[in-house]
N, C-alpha and C positions, 0 to 999 in steps of 0.2 A: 463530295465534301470531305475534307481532310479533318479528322477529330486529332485536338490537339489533347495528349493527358496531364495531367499537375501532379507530378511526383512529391508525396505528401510523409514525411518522416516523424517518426513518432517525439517528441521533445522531453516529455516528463511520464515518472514510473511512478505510478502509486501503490503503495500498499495499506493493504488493511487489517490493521497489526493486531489487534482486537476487537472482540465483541463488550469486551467490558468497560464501564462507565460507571461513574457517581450519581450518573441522571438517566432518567430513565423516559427519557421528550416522547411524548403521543408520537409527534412529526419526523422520527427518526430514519433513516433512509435505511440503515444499516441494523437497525431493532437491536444495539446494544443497551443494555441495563446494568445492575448491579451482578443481577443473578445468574448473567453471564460468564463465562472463565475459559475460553477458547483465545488464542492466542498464535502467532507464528514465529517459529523458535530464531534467534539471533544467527545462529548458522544458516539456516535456511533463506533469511532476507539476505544474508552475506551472497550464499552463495546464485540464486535469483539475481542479485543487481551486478555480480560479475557477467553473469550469462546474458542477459538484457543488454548491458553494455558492452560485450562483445557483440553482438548480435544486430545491437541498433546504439552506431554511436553516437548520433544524433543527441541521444538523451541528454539530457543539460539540467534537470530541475525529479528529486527525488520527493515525493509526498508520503508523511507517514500521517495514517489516517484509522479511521474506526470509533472505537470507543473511546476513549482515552486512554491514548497511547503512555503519557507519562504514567499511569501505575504499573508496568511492568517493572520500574526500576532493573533489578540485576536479574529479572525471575526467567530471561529470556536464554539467560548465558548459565555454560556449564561451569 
């Protein structure tokens, strides 16, 4: 018997930009809260999505994800 394989390409990159949140959900996956302040630096998602996207360029769909990502405002960049 001949196994045929399905060449399977990755499409979207998520990241998980923080731990920190306004909320603090029982049901969290990711156990961000208030009291959390861990973070991934703006250079570093930069330089991650050039690398990934050489790598696999497949990707089409970037997810920023975690805590809530919008309180970082500018605290990410130098």
């Amino acid at each position: 018997m001949i196994k045929k394989y399905l060449n399977l390409f990755p499409t979207i990159l998520t990241f998980i930009v923080t731990d920190k949140c306004t909320a603090a959900c029982t049901n969290c996956c990711y156990g961000c809260n208030p009291s959390r302040n861990q973070f991934i630096s703006y250079e570093n998602i930069i330089k991650y999505i050039d690398e990934v996207i050489f790598n696999y360029p497949s990707i089409s769909l970037i997810v920023l994800t975690g805590g809530e990502c919008f309180l970082l405002g500018e605290k990410t960049r130098k």
